[in-house]
C-alpha positions as CSV (number, residue, x, y, z in Angstrom):
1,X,0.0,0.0,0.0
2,X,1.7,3.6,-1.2
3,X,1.1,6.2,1.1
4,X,-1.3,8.1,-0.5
5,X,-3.8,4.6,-0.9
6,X,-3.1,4.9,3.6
7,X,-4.0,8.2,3.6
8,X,-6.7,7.7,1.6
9,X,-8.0,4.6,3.5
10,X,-7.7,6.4,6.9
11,X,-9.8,9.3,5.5
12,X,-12.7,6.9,4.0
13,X,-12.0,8.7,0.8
14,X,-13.7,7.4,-2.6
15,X,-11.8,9.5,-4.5
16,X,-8.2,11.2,-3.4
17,X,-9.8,14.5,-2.3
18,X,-5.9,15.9,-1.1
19,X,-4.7,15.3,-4.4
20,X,-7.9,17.1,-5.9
21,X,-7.8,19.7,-3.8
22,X,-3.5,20.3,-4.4
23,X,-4.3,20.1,-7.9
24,X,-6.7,23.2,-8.0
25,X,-4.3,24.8,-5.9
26,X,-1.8,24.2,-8.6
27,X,-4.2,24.5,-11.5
28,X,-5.1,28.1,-10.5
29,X,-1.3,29.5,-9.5
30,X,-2.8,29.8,-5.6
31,X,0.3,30.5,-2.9
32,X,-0.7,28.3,0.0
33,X,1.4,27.0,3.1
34,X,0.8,23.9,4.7
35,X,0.8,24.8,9.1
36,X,-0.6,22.3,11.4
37,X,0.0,18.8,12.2
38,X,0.4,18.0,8.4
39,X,3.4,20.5,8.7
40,X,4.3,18.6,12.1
41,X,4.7,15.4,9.9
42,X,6.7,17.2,7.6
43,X,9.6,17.5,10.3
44,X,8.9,15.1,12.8
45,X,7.9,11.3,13.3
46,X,4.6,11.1,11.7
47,X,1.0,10.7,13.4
48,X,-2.4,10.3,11.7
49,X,-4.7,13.4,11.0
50,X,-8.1,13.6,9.3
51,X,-7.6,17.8,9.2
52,X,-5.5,19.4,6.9
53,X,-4.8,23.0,7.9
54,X,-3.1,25.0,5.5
55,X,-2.5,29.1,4.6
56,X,-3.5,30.6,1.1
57,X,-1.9,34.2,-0.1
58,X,-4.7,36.8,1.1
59,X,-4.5,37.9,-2.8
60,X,-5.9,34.5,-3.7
61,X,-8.5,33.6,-1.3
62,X,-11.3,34.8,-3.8
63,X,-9.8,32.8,-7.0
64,X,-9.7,29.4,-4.7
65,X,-12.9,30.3,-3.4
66,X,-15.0,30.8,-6.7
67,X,-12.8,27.7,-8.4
68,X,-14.6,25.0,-6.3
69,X,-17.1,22.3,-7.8
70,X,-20.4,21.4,-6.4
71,X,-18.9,18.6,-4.6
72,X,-17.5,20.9,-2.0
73,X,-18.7,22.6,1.3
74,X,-17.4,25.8,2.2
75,X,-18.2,27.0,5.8
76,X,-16.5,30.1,7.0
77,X,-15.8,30.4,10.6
78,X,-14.0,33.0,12.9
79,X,-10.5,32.1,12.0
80,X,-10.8,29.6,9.1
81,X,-12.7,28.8,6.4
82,X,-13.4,25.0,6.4
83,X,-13.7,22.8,3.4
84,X,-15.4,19.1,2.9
85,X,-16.7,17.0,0.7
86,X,-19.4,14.2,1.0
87,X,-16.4,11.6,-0.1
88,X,-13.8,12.0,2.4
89,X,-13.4,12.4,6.0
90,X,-10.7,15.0,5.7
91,X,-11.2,18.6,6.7
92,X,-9.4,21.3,4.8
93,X,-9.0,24.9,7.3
94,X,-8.0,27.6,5.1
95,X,-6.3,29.4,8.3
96,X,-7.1,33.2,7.9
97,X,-5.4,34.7,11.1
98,X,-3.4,37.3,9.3
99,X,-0.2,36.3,11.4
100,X,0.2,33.2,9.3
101,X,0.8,35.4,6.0
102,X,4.2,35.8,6.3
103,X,4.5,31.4,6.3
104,X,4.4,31.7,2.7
105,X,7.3,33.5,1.9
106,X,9.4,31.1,3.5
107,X,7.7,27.4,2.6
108,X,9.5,24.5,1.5
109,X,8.8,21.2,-0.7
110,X,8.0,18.2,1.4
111,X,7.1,15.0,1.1
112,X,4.4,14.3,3.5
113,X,1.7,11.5,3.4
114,X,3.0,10.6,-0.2
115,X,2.1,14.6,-1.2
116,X,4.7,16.9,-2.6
117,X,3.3,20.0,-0.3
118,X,4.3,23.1,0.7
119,X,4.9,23.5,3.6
120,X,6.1,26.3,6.7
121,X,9.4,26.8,7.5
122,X,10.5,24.5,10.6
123,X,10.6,27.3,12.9
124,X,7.5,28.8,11.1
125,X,5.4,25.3,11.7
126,X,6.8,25.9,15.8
127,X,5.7,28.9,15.8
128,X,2.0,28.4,14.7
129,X,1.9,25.8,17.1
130,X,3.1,27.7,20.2
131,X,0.2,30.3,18.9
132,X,-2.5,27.7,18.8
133,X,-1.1,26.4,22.4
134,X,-1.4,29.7,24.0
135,X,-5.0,30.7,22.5
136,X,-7.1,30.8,25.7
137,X,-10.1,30.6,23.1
138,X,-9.4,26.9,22.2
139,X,-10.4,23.9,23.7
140,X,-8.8,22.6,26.2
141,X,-8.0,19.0,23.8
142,X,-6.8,21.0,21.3
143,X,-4.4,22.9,23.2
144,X,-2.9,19.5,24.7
145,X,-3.0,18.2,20.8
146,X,-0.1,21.3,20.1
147,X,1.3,20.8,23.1
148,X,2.1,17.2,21.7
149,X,2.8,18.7,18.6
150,X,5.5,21.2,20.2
151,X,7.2,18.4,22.2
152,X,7.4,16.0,18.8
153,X,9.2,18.8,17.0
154,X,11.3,19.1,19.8
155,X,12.2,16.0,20.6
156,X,13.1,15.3,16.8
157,X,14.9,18.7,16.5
158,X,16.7,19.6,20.0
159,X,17.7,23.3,18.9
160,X,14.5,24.2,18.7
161,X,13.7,24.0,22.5
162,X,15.5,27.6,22.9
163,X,12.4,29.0,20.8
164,X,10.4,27.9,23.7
165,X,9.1,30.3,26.4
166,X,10.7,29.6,29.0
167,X,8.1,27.8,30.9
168,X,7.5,25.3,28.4
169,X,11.5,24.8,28.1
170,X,11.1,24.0,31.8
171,X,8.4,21.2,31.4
172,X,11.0,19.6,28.7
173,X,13.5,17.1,29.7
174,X,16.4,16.5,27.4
């Protein structure tokens, strides 16, 4: 089994809705970054996820938005615009917190899941996740899902624990 036939197994996917969905990216010229735990996978032993969470240029949010088929649904929310379809368990969240922008300036090719993507920077990816950790706003799982998602970057890239506020550095044992 390649690893695209696994990720499309584990997202109950009829058709490969990542490789759809990459290929309209592609199709119409749209800047995106993949953040998240995708991005975590990127650098760091990887986990399963049914979400993909990704960045888009601001430029081209209305281009992605008007090139979509039928087949998908497009809820906006306060900090994402979310994206499914009826064939697949995967969740696409178009991130749209203005502090992710700058991500896409400095993305890089990986291989992920059997998908060239784009994806953050290493530090980038940390940093997203320390934001998501520290948003009072989230639930309470989520915030222990970055939290695990901080510590597996770590743990798989030592230098990055001096990025760490100091009282997560504490809570790290090398």
């Amino acid at each position: 089994m390649t690893e695209k036939e696994f990720t499309n197994k584990v997202t109950h996917s009829s058709r490969d809705f990542l490789g759809e969905f990459l290929a309209l990216l592609n199709q119409n010229k749209i800047h995106y970054c993949v953040i998240g735990g995708l991005a975590v996978n990127a650098y760091a032993e990887p986990v399963v996820s049914l979400d993909l969470d990704i960045i888009i240029a601001t430029s081209d949010r209305e281009k992605l938005l008007s090139s979509f088929s039928k087949d998908y649904s497009i809820k906006e929310e306060k900090h994402s615009i979310n994206i499914s379809v009826e064939f697949s368990d995967l969740r696409i969240q178009i991130q749209t917190d203005s502090r992710y922008q700058e991500f896409i300036r400095r993305t890089v090719t990986k291989k992920v899941l059997g998908y060239e993507l784009s994806v953050a920077s290493l530090e980038d990816v940390l940093r997203g996740k320390l934001w998501a950790y520290s948003d009072p706003e989230r639930r309470e799982s989520k915030r222990q899902k970055d939290l695990a998602d901080i510590l597996r970057l770590v743990e798989s890239h030592p230098e990055l624990k001096a990025l760490l506020p100091l009282d997560l550095q504490s809570r790290i044992h090398s």
